[in-house]
TIGU-664999 format. One record per residue (C-alpha): x, y, z; residue number from 0; chain; residue in three letters. Coordinates in steps of 0.2 Angstrom, whole numbers, always signed. Layout:
N
{{X Y Z} NUM A ala}
...
//
This chain:
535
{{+439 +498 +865} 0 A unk}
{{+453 +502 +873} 1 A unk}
{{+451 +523 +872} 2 A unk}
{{+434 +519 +879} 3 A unk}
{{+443 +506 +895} 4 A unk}
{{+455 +520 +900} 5 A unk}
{{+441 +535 +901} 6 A unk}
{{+429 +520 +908} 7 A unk}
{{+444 +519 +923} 8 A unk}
{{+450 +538 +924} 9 A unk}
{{+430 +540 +926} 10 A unk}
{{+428 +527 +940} 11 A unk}
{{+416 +518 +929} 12 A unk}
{{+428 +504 +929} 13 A unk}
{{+435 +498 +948} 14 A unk}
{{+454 +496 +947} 15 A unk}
{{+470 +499 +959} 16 A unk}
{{+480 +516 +961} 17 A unk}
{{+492 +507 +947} 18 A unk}
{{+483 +507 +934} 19 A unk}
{{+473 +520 +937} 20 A unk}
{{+492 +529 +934} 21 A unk}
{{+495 +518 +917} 22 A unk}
{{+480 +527 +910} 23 A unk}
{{+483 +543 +916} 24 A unk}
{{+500 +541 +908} 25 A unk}
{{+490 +535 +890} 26 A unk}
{{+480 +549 +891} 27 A unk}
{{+493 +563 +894} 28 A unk}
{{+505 +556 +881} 29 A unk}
{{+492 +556 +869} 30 A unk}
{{+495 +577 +871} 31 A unk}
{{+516 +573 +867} 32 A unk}
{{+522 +581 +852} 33 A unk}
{{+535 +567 +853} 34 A unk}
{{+527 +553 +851} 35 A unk}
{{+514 +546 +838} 36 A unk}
{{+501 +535 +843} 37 A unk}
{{+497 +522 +829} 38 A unk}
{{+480 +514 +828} 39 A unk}
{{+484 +505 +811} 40 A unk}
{{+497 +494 +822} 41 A unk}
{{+486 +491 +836} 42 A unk}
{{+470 +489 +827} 43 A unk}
{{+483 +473 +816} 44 A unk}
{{+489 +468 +833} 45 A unk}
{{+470 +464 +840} 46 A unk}
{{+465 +459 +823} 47 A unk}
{{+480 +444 +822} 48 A unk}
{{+474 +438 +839} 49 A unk}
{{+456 +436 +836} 50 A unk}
{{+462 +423 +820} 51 A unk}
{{+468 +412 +835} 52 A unk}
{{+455 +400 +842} 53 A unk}
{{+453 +394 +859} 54 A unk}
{{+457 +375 +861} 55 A unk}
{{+450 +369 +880} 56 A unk}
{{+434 +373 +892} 57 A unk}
{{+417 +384 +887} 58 A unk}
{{+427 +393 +872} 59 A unk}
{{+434 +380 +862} 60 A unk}
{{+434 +383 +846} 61 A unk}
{{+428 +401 +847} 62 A unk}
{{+440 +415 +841} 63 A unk}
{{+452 +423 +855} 64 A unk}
{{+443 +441 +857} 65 A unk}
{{+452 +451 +869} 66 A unk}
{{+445 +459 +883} 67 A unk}
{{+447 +479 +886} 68 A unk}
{{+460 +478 +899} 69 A unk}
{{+469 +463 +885} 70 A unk}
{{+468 +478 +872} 71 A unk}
{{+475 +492 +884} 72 A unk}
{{+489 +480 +888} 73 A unk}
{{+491 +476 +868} 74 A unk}
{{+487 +494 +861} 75 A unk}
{{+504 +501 +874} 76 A unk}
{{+515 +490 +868} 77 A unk}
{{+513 +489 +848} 78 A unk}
{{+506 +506 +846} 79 A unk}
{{+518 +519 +855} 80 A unk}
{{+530 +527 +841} 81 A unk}
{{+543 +541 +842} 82 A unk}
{{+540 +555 +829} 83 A unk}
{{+557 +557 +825} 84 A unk}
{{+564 +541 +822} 85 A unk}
{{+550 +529 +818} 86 A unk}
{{+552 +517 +830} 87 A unk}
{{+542 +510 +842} 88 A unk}
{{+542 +518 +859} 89 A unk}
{{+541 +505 +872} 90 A unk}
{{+556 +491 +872} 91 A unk}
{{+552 +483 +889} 92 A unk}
{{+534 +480 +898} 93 A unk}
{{+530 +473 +916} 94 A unk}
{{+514 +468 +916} 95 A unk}
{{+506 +459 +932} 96 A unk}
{{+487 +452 +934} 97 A unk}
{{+483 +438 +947} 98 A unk}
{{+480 +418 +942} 99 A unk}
{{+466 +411 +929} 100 A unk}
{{+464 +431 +919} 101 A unk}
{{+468 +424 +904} 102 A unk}
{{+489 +428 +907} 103 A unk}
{{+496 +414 +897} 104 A unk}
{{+483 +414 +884} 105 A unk}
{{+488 +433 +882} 106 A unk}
{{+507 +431 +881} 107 A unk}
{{+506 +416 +869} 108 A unk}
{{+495 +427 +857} 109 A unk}
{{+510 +442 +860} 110 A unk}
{{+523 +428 +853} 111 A unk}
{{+513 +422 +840} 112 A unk}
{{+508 +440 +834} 113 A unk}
{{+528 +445 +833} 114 A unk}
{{+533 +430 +825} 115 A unk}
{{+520 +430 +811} 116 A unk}
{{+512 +447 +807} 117 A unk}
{{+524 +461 +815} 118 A unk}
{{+532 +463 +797} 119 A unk}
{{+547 +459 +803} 120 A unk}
{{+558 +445 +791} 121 A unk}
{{+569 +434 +802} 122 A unk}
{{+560 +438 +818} 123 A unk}
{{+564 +427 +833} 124 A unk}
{{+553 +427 +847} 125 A unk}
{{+561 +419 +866} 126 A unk}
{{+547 +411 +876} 127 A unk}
{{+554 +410 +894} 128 A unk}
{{+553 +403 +912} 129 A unk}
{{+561 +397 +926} 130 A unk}
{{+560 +379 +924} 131 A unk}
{{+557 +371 +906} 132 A unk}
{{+539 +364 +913} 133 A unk}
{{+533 +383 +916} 134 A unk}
{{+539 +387 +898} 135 A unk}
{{+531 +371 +892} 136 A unk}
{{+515 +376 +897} 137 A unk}
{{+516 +393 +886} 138 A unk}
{{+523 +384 +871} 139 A unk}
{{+512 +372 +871} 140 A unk}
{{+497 +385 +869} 141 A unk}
{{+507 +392 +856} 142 A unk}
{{+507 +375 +847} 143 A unk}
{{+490 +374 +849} 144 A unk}
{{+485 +392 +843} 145 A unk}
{{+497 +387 +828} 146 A unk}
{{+488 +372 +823} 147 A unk}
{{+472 +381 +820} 148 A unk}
{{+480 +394 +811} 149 A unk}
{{+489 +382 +799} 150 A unk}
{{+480 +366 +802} 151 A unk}
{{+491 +357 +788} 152 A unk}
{{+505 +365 +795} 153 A unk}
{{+511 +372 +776} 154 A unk}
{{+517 +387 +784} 155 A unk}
{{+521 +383 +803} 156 A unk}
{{+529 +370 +807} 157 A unk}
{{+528 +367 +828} 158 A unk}
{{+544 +355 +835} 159 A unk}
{{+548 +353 +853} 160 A unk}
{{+555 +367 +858} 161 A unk}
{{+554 +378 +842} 162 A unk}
{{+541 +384 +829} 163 A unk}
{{+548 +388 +810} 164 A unk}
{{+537 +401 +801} 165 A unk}
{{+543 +398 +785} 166 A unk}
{{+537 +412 +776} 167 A unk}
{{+548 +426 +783} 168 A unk}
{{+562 +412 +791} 169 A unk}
{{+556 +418 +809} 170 A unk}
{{+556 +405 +823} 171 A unk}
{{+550 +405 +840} 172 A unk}
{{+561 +396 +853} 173 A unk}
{{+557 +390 +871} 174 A unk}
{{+572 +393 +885} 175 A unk}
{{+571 +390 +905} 176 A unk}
{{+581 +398 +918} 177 A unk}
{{+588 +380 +922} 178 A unk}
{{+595 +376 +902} 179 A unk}
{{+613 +373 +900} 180 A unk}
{{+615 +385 +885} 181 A unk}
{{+611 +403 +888} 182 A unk}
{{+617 +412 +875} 183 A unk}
{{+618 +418 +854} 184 A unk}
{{+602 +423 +854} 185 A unk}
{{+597 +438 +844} 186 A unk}
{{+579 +443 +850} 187 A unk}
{{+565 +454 +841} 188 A unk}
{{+555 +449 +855} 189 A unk}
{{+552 +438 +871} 190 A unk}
{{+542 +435 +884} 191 A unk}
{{+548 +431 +900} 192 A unk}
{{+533 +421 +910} 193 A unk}
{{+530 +418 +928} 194 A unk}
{{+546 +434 +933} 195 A unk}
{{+539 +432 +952} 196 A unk}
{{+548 +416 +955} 197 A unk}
{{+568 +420 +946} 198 A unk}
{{+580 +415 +959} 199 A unk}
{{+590 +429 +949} 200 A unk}
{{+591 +441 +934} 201 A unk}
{{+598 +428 +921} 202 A unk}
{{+586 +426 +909} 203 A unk}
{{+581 +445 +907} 204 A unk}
{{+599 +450 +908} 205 A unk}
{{+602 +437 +893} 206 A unk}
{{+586 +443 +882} 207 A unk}
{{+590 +462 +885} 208 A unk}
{{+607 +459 +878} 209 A unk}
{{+601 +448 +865} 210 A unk}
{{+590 +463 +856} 211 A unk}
{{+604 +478 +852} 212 A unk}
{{+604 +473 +832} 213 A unk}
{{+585 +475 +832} 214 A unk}
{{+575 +490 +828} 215 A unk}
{{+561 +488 +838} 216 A unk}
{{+564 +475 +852} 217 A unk}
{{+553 +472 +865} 218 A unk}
{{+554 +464 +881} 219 A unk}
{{+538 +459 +889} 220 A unk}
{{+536 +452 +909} 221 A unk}
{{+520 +446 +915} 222 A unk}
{{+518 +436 +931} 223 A unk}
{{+508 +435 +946} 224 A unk}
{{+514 +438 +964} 225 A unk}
{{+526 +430 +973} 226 A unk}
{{+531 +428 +992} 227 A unk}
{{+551 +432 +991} 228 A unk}
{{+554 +451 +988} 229 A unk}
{{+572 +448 +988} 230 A unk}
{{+570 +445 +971} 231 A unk}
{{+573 +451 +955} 232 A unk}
{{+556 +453 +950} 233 A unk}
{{+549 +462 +966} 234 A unk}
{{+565 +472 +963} 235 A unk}
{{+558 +474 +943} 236 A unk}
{{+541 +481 +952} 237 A unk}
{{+548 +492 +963} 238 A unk}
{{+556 +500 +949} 239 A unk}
{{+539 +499 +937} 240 A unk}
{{+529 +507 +954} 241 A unk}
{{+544 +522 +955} 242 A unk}
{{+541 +525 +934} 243 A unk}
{{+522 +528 +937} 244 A unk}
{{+524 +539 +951} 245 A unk}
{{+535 +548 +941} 246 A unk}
{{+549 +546 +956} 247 A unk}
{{+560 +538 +941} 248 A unk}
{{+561 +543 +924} 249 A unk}
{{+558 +529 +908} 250 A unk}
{{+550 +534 +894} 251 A unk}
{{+555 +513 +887} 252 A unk}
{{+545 +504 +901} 253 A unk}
{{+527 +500 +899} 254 A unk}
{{+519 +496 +915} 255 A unk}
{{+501 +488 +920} 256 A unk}
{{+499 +481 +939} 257 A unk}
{{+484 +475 +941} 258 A unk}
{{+482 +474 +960} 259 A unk}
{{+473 +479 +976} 260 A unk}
{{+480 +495 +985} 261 A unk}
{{+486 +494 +1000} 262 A unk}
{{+471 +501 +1010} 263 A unk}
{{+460 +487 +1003} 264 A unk}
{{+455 +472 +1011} 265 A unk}
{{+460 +458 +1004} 266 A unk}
{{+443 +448 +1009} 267 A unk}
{{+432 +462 +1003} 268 A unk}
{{+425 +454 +987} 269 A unk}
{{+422 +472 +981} 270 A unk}
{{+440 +473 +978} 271 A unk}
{{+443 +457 +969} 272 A unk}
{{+440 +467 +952} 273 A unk}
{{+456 +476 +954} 274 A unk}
{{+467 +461 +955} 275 A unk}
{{+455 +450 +943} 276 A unk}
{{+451 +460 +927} 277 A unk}
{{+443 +446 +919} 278 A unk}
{{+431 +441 +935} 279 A unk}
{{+415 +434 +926} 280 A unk}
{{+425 +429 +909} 281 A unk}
{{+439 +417 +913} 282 A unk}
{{+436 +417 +933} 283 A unk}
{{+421 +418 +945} 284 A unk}
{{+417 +428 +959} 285 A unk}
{{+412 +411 +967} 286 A unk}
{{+430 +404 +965} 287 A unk}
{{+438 +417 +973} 288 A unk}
{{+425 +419 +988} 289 A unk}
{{+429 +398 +989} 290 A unk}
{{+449 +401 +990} 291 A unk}
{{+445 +416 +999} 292 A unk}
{{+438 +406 +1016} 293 A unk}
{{+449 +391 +1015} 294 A unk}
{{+463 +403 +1017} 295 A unk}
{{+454 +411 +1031} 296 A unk}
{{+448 +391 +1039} 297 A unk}
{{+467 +388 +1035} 298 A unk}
{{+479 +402 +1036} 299 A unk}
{{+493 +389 +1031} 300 A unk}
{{+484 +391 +1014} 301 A unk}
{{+483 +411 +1017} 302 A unk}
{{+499 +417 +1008} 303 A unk}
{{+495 +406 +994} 304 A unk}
{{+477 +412 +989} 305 A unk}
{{+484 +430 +994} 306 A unk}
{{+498 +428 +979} 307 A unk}
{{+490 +418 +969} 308 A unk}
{{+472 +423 +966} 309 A unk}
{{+473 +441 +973} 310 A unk}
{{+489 +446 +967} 311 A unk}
{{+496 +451 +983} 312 A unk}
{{+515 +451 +985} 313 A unk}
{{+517 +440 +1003} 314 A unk}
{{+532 +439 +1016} 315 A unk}
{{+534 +427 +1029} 316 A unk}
{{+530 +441 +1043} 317 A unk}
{{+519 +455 +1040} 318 A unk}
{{+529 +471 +1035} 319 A unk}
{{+529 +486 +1045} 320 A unk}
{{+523 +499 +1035} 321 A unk}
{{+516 +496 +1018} 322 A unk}
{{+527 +499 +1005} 323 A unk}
{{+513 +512 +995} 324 A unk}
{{+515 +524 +1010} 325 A unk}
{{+535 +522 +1010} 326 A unk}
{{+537 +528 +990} 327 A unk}
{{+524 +541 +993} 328 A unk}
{{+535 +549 +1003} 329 A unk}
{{+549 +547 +994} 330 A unk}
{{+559 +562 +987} 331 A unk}
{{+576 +570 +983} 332 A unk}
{{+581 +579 +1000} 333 A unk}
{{+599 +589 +999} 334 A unk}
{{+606 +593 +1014} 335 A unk}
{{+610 +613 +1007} 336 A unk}
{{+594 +618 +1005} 337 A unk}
{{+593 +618 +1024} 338 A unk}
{{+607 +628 +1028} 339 A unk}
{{+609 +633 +1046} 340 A unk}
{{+596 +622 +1053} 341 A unk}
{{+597 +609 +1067} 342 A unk}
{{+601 +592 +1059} 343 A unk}
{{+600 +576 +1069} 344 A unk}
{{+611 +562 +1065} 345 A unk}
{{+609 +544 +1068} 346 A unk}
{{+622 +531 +1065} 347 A unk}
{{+621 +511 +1064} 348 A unk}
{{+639 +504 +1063} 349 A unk}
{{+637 +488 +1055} 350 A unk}
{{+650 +475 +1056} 351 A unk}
{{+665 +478 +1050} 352 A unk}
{{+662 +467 +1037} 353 A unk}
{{+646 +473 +1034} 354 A unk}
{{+632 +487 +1028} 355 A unk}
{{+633 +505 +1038} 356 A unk}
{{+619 +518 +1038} 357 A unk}
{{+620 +536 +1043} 358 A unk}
{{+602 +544 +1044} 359 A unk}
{{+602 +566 +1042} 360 A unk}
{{+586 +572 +1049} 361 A unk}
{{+581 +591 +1046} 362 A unk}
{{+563 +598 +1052} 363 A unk}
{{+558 +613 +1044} 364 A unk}
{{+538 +619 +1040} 365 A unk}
{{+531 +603 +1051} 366 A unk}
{{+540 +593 +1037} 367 A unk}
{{+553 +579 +1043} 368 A unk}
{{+566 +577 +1029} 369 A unk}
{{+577 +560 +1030} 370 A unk}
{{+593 +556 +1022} 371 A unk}
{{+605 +543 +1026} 372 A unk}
{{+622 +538 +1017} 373 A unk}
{{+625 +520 +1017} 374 A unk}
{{+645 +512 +1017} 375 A unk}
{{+651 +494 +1013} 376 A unk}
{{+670 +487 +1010} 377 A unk}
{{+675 +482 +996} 378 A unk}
{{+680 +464 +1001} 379 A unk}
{{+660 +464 +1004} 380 A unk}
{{+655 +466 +987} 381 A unk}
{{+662 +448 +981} 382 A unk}
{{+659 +439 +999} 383 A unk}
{{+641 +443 +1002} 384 A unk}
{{+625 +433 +998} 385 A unk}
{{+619 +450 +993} 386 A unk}
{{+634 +455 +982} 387 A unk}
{{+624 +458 +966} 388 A unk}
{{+610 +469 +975} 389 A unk}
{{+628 +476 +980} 390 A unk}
{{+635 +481 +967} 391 A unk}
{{+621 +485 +959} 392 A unk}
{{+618 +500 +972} 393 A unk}
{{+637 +505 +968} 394 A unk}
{{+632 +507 +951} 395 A unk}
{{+616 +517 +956} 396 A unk}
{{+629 +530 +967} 397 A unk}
{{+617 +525 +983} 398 A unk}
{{+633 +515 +991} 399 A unk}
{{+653 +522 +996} 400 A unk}
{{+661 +508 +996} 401 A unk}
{{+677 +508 +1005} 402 A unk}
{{+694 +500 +1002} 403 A unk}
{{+699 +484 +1011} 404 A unk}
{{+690 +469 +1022} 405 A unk}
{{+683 +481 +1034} 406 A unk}
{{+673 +498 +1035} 407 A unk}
{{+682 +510 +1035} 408 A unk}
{{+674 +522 +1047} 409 A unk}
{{+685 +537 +1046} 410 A unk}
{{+674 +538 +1027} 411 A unk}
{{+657 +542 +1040} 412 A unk}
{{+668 +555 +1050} 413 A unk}
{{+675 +564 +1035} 414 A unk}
{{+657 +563 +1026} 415 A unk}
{{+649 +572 +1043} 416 A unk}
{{+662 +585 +1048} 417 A unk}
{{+658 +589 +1027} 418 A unk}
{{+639 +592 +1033} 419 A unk}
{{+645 +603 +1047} 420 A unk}
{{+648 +617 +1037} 421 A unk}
{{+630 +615 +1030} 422 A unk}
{{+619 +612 +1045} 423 A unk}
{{+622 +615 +1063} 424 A unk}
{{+624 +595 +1069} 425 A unk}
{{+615 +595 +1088} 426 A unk}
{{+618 +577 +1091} 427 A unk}
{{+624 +559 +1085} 428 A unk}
{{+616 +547 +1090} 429 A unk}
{{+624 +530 +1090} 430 A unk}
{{+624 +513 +1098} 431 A unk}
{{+641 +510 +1109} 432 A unk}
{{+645 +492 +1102} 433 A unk}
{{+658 +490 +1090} 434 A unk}
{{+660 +509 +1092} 435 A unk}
{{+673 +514 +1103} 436 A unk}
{{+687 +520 +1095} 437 A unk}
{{+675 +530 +1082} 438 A unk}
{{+667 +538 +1096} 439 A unk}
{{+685 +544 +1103} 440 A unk}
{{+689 +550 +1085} 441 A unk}
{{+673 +559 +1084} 442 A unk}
{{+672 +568 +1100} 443 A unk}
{{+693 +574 +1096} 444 A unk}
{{+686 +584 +1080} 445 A unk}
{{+671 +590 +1092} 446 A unk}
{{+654 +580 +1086} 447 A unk}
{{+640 +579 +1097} 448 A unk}
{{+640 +564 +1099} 449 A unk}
{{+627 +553 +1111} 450 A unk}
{{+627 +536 +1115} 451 A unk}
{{+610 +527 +1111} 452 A unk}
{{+607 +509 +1117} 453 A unk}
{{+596 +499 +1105} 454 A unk}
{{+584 +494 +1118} 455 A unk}
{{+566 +491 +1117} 456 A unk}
{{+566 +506 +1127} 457 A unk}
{{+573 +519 +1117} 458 A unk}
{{+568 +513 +1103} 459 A unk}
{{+549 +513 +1106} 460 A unk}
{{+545 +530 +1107} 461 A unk}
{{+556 +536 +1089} 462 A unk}
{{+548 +520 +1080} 463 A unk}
{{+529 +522 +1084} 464 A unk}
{{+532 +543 +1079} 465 A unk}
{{+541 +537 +1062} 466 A unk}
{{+526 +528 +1060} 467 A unk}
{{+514 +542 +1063} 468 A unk}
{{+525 +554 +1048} 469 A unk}
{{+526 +540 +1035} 470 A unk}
{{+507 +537 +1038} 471 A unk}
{{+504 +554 +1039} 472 A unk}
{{+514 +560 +1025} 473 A unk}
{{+526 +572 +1035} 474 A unk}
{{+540 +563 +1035} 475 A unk}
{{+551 +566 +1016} 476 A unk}
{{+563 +550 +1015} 477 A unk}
{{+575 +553 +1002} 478 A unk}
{{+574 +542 +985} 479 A unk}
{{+584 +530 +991} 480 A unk}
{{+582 +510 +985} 481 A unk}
{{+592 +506 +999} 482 A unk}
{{+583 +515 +1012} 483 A unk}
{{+565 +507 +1004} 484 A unk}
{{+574 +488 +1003} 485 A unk}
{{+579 +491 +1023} 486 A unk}
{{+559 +496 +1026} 487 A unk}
{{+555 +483 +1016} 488 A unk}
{{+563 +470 +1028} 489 A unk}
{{+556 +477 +1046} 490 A unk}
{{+543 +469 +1056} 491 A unk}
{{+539 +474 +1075} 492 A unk}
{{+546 +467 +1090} 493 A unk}
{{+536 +469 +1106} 494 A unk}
{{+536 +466 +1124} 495 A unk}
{{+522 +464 +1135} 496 A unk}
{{+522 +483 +1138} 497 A unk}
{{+519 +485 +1120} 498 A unk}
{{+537 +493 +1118} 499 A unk}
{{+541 +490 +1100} 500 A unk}
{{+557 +489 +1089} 501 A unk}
{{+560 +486 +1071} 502 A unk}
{{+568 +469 +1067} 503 A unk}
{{+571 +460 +1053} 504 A unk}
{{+561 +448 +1043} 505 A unk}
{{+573 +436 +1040} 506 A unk}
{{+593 +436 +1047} 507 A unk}
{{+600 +438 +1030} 508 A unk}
{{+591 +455 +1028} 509 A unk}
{{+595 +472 +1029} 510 A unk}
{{+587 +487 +1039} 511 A unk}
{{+600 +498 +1044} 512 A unk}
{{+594 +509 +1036} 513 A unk}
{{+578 +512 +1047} 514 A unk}
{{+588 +509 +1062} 515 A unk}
{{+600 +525 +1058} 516 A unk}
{{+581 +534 +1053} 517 A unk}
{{+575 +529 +1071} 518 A unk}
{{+592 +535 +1080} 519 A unk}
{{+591 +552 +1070} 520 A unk}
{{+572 +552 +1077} 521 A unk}
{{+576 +546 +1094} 522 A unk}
{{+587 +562 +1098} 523 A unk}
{{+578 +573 +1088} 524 A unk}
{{+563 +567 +1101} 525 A unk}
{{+575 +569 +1117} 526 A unk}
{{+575 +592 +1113} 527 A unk}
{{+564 +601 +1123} 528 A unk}
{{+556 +610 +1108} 529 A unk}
{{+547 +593 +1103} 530 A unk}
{{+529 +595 +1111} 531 A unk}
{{+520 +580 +1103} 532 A unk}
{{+517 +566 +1111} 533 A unk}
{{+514 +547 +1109} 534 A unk}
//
């Protein structure tokens, strides 16, 4: 069935998102890798397995567990994928993410139960997470229950509080929270992390990852529904998974399946409630959604939680800006030395001293607008901040100079743009005064263009409505950047009564200098006589 799901989607017999149109594209073409070897004995073991287990509660109890197409996609990636060389399996990590009442528990206790017992593997352990020991209750105790019809008189699985024994190959399954005291000697096969969208941090994951380097073929799976905080680490985990499918990252060790609506979509359009609810019409009805549906819209306090919840649709306080679909589309590698000799436009956001600077390059060459920005923290920052681990985790990445000391040290963004000068002919630097003066008066002594550019409602309005029109459009090229996409991430619009707009931020701990430097670097670009459009 699940050959017959991916040419069903890839037809548009099947209505699903961009996303997992992707994941089966990426099936398909794989299928053609001399590399890799697709084994049906292990998936065709895997569905078998979980068809022994028996529904307990509702219309089904009592009737055999048989998965649905999208389930055996899902199940069929992740136990069937083999490299030809070495033997092993292909995929040691999954994100997987489908809206409330599809059936997501019921899957990922069957994933457990089928590594614990029928995988092969002697000694397995299986980790069953969540962020609160009540969340990874509710998985367990499924897992029990499945147990108990496997092994009624329990001669081979034995089910305690927090642990099930099978006995045959001395492979247990344990339960862990984000919250328990003890994190640690653990030495996963598999595990399952449930409910991802609601981590207050990467705890858990980090600990399981860690856990599996003596294993052969570990895997660990993530399956969650949406949340409303993309400061965390799961939104972080899908950003990632969303880069891998748009081949903008490369992991040949990530499965991914993201059942959602695309941006375009509307999310009271029933026609599209098939894309973030697989199973509509087995486990959910058209009628329950279309119920929660208009008691968000009667009650738009309710409206962020139906959106994430039962449409699978990641939520922020405010509405973003630009959709984040249209800001990785764009996304590509831009370097500065392909454009030799042309014009470049620089915009400069000088943070605190304490705090994150972005300098945006903007070169336009064939109607395309190419966007790079460098971004420059101390180092004091990277221990103080409320953001020190997304900090340090862009050092790692090579996206952030950090500089030595409490403070910025801004003669780092000097020596980084007289380096460009050599490469592009630099027309202006746009910056805004404050906090600026002696870097300006360092600046103009090694002879930059520099121009000062208020950040006023009324400078701003013009370079941010145009940035708008090349993202939506698909002229402007912002380089591959998780900074740059995190500060894009964080802008909503502010307007006056003349409909003069600015980008702010979302909430006051969040970052969007990023787009501010873009916007500067647009903004002088805009101020040459040779730009003819017009807003």
């Amino acid at each position: 069935m699940y050959y017959e799901y991916v040419d069903k989607v890839l037809n548009g017999n099947i209505v699903v998102g961009e996303y997992i149109k992707l994941a089966c594209k990426r099936f398909k073409d794989d299928l053609q890798r001399p590399d890799l070897v697709f084994r049906e004995d292990k998936v065709d073991l895997a569905i078998q397995f979980i068809s022994t287990l028996k529904h307990y509660t509702g219309k089904h109890s009592g009737k055999p567990f048989i998965l649905e197409e999208w389930q055996q996609f899902i199940v069929a990636n992740i136990v069937g994928w083999y490299w030809k060389e070495s033997g092993t399996r292909r995929f040691t990590s999954s994100y997987i993410e489908v809206s409330r009442k599809q059936g997501k528990t019921a899957l990922a206790a069957a994933l457990c139960l089928y590594y614990l017992i029928a995988d092969g593997e002697d000694g397995a352990e299986v980790l069953l997470a969540a962020n609160s020991k009540e969340q990874a209750k509710i998985a367990f105790d499924m897992c029990s229950k499945f147990c108990k019809g496997l092994d009624p008189k329990g001669k081979y699985l034995t089910a305690y509080r927090a642990d099930i024994l099978f006995n045959l190959t001395n492979s247990k399954l344990k339960v862990l929270a984000a919250d328990d005291s003890k994190l640690d000697g653990f030495n996963a096969s598999f595990g399952l992390i449930d409910e991802y969208h609601s981590a207050a941090n990467s705890k858990v994951r980090d600990v399981i990852k860690s856990s599996m380097g003596m294993r052969e073929n570990p895997h660990l799976c993530t399956i969650t529904t949406a949340g409303f905080d993309k400061s965390l680490p799961c939104y972080q985990l899908r950003t990632v998974s969303i880069e891998i499918l748009n081949h903008l990252k490369d992991d040949d060790s990530m499965f991914i399946a993201i059942y959602c609506l695309d941006e375009s979509d509307k999310w009271d359009d029933e026609k599209n409630w098939c894309k973030c609810a697989p199973n509509l019409g087995v486990t959910v009805s058209k009628k329950y959604i279309k119920e929660q549906v208009q008691q968000a819209k009667n009650n738009p306090s309710e409206e962020v939680g139906v959106k994430t919840k039962t449409l699978n649709i990641w939520c922020d306080s405010a509405t973003v800006w630009i959709p984040e679909d249209y800001i990785v589309k764009c996304s590509n590698i831009v370097d500065l030395s392909a454009f030799k000799g042309l014009d470049c436009f620089i915009g400069v956001d000088l943070g605190a001293t304490s705090d994150l600077t972005a300098v945006a390059f903007l070169v336009v060459d064939n109607d395309k607008y190419y966007f790079k920005v460098h971004y420059y923290l101390p180092e004091a920052a990277l221990e103080e901040k409320a953001d020190k681990e997304l900090y340090k985790l862009w050092k790692r990445l090579g996206l952030l100079t950090v500089t030595p000391g409490n403070v910025t040290d801004y003669d780092y963004i000097t020596t980084d743009i007289l380096k460009y000068r050599d490469i592009v002919n630099i027309v202006s630097i746009c910056y805004d005064k404050f906090n600026a003066t002696q870097w300006a008066i360092n600046c103009t002594e090694q002879g930059l263009p520099l121009e000062e550019y208020p950040q006023t409602l009324g400078n701003f309005n013009r370079p941010t409505k145009e940035l708008e029109r090349l993202i939506l459009s698909g002229k402007a090229v912002l380089d591959n950047n998780d900074i740059t996409r995190n500060c894009f991430r964080n802008v909503v619009l502010k307007s006056d009564y003349c409909n003069n707009v600015k980008p702010t931020k979302s909430q006051d701990k969040k970052k969007i200098d990023g787009v501010i430097a873009i916007i500067q670097a647009l903004g002088g670009y805009l101020l040459t006589p040779h730009y003819s459009n017009t807003i």
